[in-house]
DRENDO-1510 file (C-alpha; in Angstrom, 1 decimal, always signed):
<recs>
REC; n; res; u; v; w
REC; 1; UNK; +71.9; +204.1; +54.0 .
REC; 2; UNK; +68.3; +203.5; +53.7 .
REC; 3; UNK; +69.0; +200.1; +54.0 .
REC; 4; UNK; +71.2; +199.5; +56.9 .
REC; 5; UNK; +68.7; +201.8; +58.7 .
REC; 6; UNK; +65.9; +199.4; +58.1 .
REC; 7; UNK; +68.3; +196.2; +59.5 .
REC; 8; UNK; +68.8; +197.6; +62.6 .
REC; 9; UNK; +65.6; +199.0; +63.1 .
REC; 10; UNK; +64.2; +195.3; +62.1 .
REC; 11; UNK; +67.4; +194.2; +64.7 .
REC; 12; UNK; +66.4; +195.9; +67.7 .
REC; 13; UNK; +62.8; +195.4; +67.6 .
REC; 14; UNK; +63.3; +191.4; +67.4 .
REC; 15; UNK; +65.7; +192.3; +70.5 .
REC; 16; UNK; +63.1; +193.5; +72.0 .
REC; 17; UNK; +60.0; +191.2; +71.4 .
REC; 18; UNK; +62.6; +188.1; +72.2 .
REC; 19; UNK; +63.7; +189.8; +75.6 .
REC; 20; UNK; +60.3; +190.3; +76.5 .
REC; 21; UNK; +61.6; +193.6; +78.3 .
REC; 22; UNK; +58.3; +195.8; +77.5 .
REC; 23; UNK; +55.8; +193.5; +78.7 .
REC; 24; UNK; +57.5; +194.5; +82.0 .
REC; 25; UNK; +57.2; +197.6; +84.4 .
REC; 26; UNK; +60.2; +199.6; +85.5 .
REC; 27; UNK; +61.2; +200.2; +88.9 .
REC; 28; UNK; +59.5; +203.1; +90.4 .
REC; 29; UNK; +61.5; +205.6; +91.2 .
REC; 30; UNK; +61.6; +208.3; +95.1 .
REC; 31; UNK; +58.8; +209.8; +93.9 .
REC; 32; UNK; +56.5; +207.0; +92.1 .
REC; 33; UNK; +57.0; +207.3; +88.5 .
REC; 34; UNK; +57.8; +204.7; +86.8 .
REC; 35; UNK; +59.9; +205.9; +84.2 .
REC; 36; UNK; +63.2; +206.7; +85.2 .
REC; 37; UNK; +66.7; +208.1; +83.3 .
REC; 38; UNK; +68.7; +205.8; +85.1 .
REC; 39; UNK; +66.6; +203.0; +84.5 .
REC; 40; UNK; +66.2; +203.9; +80.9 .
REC; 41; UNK; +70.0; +204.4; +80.4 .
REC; 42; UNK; +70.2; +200.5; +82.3 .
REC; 43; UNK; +68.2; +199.1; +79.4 .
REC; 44; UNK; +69.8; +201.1; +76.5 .
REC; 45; UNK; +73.2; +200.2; +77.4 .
REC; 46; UNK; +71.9; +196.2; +77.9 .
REC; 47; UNK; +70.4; +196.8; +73.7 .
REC; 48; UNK; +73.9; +198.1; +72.7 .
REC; 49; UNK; +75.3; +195.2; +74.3 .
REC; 50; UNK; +73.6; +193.0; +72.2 .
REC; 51; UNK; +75.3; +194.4; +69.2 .
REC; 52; UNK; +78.6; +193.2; +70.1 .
REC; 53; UNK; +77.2; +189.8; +69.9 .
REC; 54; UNK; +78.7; +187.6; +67.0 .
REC; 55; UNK; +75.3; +185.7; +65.8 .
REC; 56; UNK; +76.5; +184.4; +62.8 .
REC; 57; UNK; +80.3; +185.2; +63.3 .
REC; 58; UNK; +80.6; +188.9; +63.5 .
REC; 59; UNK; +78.7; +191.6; +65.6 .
REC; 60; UNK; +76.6; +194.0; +64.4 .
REC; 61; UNK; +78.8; +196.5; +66.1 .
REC; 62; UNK; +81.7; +196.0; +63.4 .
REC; 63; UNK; +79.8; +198.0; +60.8 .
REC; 64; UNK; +80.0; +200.8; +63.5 .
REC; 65; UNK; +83.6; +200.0; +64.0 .
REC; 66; UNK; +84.0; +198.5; +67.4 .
REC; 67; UNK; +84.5; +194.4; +68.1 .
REC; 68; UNK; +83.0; +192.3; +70.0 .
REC; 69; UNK; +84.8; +193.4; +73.1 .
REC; 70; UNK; +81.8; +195.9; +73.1 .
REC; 71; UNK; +79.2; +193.8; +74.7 .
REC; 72; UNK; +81.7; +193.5; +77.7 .
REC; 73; UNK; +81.6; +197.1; +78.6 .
REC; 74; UNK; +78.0; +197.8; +77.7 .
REC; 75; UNK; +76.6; +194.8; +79.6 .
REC; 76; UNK; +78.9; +195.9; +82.4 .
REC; 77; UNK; +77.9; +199.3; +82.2 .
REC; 78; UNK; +74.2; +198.1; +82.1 .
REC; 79; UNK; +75.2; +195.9; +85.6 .
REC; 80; UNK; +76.2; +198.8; +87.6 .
REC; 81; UNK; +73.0; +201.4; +86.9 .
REC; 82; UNK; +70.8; +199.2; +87.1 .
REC; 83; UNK; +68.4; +200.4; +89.6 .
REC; 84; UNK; +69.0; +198.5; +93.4 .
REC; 85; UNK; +66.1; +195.7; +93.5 .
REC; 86; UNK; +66.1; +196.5; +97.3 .
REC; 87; UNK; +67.4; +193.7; +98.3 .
REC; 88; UNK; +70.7; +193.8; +101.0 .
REC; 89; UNK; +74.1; +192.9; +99.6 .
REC; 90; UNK; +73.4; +194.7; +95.9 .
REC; 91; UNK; +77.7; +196.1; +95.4 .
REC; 92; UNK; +78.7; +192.4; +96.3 .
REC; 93; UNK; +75.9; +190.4; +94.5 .
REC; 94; UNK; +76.9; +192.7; +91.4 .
REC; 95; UNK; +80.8; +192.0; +92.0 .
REC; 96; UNK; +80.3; +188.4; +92.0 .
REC; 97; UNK; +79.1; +188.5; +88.6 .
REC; 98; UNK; +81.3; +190.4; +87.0 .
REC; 99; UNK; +83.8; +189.1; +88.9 .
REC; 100; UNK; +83.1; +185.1; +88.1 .
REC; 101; UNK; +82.7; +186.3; +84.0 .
REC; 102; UNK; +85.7; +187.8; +83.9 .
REC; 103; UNK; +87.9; +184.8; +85.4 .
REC; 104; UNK; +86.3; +182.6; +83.0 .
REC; 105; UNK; +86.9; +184.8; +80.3 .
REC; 106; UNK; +90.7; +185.5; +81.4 .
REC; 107; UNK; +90.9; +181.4; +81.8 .
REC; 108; UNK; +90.1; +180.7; +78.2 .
REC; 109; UNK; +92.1; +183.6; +76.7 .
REC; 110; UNK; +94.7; +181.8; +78.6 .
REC; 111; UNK; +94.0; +178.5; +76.8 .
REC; 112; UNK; +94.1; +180.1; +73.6 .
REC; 113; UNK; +97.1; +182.0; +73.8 .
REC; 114; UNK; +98.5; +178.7; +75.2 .
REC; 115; UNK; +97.4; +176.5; +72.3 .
REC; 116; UNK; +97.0; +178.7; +69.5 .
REC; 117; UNK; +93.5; +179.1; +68.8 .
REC; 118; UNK; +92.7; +182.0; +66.6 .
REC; 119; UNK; +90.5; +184.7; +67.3 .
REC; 120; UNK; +90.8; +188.5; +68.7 .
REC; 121; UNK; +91.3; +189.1; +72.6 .
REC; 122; UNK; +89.6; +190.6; +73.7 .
REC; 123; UNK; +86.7; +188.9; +71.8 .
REC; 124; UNK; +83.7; +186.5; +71.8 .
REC; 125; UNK; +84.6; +185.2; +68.5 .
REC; 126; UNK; +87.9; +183.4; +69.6 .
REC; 127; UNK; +85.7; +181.3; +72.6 .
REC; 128; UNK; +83.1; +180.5; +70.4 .
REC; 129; UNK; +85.5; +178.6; +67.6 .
REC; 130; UNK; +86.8; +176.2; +70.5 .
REC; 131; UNK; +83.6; +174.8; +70.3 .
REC; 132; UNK; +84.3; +173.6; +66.7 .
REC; 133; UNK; +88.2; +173.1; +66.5 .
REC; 134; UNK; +88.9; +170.0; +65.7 .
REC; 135; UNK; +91.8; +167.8; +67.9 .
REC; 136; UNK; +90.5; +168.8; +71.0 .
REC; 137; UNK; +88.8; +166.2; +73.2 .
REC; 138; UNK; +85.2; +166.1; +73.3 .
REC; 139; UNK; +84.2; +164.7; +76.4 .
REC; 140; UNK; +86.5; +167.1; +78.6 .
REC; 141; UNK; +85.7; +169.9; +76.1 .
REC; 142; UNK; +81.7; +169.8; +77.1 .
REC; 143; UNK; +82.8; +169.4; +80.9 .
REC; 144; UNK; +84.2; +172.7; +81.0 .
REC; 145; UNK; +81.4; +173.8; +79.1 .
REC; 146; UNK; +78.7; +172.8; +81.2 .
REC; 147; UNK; +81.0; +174.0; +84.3 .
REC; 148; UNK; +81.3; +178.0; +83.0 .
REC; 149; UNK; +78.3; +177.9; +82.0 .
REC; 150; UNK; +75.9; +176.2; +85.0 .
REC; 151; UNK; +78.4; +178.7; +87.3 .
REC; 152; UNK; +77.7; +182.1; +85.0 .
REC; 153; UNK; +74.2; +181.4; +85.3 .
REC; 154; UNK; +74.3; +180.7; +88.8 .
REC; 155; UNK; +76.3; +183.8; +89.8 .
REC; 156; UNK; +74.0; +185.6; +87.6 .
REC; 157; UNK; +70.5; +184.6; +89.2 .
REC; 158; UNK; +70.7; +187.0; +93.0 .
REC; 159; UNK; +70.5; +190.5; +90.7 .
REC; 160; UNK; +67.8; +189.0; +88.4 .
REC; 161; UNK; +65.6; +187.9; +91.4 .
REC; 162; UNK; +63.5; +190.9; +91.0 .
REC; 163; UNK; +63.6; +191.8; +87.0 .
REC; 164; UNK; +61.9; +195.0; +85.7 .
REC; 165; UNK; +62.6; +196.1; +81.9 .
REC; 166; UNK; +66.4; +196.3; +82.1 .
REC; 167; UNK; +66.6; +193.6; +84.2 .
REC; 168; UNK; +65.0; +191.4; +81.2 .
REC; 169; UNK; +67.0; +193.1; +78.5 .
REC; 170; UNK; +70.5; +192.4; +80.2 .
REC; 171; UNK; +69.3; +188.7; +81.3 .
REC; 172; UNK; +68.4; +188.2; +77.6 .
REC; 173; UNK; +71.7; +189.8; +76.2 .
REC; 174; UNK; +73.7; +187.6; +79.0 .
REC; 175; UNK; +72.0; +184.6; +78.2 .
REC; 176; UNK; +72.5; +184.9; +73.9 .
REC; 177; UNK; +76.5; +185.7; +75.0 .
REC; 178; UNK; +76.5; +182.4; +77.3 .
REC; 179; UNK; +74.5; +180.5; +74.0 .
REC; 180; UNK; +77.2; +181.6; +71.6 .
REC; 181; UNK; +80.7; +182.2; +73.7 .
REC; 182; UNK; +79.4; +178.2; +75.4 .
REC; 183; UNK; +77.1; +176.0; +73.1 .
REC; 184; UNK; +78.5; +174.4; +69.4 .
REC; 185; UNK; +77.5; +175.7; +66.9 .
REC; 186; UNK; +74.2; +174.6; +64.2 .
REC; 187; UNK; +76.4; +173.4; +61.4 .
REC; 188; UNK; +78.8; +171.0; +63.1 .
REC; 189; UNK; +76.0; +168.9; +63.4 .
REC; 190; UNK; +74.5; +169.6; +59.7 .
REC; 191; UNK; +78.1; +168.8; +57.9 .
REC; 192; UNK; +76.2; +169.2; +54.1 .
REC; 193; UNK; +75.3; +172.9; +54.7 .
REC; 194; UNK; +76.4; +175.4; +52.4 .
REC; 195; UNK; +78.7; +178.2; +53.9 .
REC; 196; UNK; +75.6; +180.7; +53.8 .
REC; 197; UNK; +73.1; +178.9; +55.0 .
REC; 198; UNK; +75.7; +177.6; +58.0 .
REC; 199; UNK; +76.3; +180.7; +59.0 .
REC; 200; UNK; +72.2; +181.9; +59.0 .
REC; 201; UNK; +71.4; +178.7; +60.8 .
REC; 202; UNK; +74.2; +179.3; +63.6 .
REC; 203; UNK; +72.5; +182.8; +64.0 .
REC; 204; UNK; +69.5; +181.3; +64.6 .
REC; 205; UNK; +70.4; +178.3; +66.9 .
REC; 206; UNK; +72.2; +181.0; +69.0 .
REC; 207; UNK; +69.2; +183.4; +69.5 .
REC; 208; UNK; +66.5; +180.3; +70.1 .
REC; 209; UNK; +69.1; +179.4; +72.3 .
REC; 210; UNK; +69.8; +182.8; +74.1 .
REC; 211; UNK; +66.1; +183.2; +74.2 .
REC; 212; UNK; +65.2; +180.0; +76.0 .
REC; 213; UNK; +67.9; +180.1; +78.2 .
REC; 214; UNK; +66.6; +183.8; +79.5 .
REC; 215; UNK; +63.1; +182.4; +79.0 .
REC; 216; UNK; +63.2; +179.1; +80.8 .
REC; 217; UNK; +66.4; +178.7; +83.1 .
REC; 218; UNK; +67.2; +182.2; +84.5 .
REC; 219; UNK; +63.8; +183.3; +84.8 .
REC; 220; UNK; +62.5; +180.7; +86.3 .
REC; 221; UNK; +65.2; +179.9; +88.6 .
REC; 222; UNK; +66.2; +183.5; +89.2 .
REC; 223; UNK; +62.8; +183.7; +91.7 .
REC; 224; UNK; +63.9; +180.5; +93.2 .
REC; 225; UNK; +67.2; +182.7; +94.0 .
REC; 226; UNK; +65.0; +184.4; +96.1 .
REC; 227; UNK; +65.1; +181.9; +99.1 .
REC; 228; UNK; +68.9; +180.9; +98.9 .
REC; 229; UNK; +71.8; +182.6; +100.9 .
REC; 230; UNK; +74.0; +184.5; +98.5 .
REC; 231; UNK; +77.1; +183.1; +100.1 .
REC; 232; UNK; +75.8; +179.2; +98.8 .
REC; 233; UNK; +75.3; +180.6; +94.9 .
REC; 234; UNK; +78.9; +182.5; +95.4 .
REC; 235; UNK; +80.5; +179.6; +96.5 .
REC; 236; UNK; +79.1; +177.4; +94.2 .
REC; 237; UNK; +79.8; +179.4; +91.4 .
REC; 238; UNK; +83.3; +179.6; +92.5 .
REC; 239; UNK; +83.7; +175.8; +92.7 .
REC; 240; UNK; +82.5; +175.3; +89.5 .
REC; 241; UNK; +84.7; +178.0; +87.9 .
REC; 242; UNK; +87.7; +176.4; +89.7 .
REC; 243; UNK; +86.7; +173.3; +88.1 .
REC; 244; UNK; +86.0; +174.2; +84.8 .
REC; 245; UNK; +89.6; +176.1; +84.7 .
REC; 246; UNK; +91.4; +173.0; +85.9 .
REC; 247; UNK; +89.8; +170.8; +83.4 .
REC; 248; UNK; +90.7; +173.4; +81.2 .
REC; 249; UNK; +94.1; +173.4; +81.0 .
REC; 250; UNK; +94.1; +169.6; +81.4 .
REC; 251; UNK; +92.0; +169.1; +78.2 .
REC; 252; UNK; +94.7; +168.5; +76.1 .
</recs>
């Protein structure tokens, strides 16, 4: 007991130095403070989310007895309290995000129930082991990647224009669920690797992964977000989600 105490103690508090989340200030709330239930229940929900995350094939959250699956609800959760950054168009900025995830997601359950690829549904497991099945064309494979995931990000940028501590802590736990549902993983390329090791150094390609993503691409660019119409990043997302999908289902 002692034991699995001490994991997910060490767990949580590399979540939170990787996400960065306490070096920022939370939103202020009517009456000037800065700490806030709602948006402390924001950031909680975006921790437990991580949890669900399959790092090195299955989630921390199986030992509690839920799947993967979870980080879908807590992230969503997470989405909708999370305090309004005051910018207009909040609902439908927040819509299009869940909304653009979940057709990816539905498309690729599709595909698997369609071809027979193993894995639970709903589940991140299943969309990660496309990545290393072999008998499926690369080139076409890596398209669709780069579609789903240049259009998540994307659609994911207008509410993390104006991050505060649960802001950072969902855009980190978003980011390591793009890196691991999207990217191969470590030990295709490293074919001599013991099971064990593979499955530590897929664990820890994922995080650096998650972590630069969040770091360098939607932080960065999430401020740039600032300036452009929402309508532009919507409909670009949803171009590149239409793509991805046909390619898709024409892969094979």
């Amino acid at each position: 007991m002692l034991t699995t105490f001490m994991s997910f103690a060490a767990y949580i508090t590399i979540i939170i130095t990787a996400s960065g989340s306490l070096r920022l200030k939370t939103a202020k709330d009517d009456d000037g403070r800065e700490f806030n239930v709602q948006s402390a229940a924001a950031w909680s929900f975006a921790l437990l989310s991580t949890f669900g995350l399959p790092w090195g094939g299955i989630p921390l959250s199986c030992y509690l007895g839920v799947g993967s699956w979870s980080w879908c609800v807590f992230s969503a959760i997470s989405l909708c309290i999370i305090k309004n950054d005051g910018r207009e168009h909040c609902i439908f900025r927040r819509f299009v995000v869940v909304s653009n995830i979940t057709v990816i997601m539905v498309a690729i359950y599709a595909f698997m129930i369609e071809n027979g690829i193993p894995g639970d549904i709903p589940g991140i497991e299943g969309v990660g082991v496309i990545n290393s099945l072999e008998g499926l064309p690369r080139g076409k494979l890596m398209l669709v990647q780069a579609c789903f995931i240049i259009s998540a990000i994307a659609s994911f940028l207008p509410i993390h224009s104006n991050p505060d501590r649960a802001s950072a802590m969902l855009s980190f736990s978003y980011a390591s669920f793009l890196a691991i549902a999207f990217l191969p993983p470590a030990h295709i390329f490293i074919e001599w690797l013991r099971p064990d090791i593979a499955i530590l150094c897929d664990a820890a390609a994922f995080f650096l992964c998650g972590w630069f993503m969040h770091n360098f691409i939607i932080n960065p660019f999430s401020k740039a977000a600032l300036f452009w119409r929402s309508s532009y990043i919507t409909i670009s997302s949803a171009a590149l989600t239409a793509t991805g999908i046909y390619f898709l289902f024409n892969a094979v």
